[in-house]
C-alpha positions, 0 to 999 in steps of 0.5 A: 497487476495493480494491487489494491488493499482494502482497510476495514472502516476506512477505505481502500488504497493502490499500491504505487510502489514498494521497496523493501519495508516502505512503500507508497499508497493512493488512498481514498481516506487521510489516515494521520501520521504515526499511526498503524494501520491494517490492510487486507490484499488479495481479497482479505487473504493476506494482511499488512500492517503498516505505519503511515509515515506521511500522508499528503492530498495528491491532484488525482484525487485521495491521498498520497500515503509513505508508509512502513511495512510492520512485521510483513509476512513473507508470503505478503511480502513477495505478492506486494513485490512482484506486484510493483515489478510488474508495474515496472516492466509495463512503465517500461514499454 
């Protein structure tokens, strides 16, 4: 299941991967270092604040984001983690 987040006024990004509090994100939008953001999931449900970390132009196209998970909720905490283990158990097939 790919999970994307959609952040008001600036666009959207897929969750490449999560572990624990950081995580990496392809955006279409170049947020810069240090600054918080909040992304909306599951159809504006559940939120996320982040902390960008990093933020590099990716040969896809967009941007490649390192962020920080900030006072997650557990409920949003587990959709972002199974969503990345089910991205795993596909990479392995």
């Amino acid at each position: 299941m790919t999970l994307h987040l959609s952040f008001p006024d600036h666009g959207s990004a897929t969750l490449l991967c999560s572990k624990g509090d950081h995580a990496e994100l392809l955006a279409d939008f170049s947020p810069p270092p240090g600054s918080s953001l909040t992304g909306w999931l599951d159809g504006g449900k559940h939120s996320a604040l982040m902390k960008i970390r990093s933020c590099r132009s990716d040969t896809q196209g967009g941007y490649r984001l390192q962020v920080r998970w900030v006072n997650l909720p557990r409920a949003t905490r587990w959709l972002l983690e199974s969503s990345t283990e089910d991205q795993a158990v596909d990479s392995d097939r």
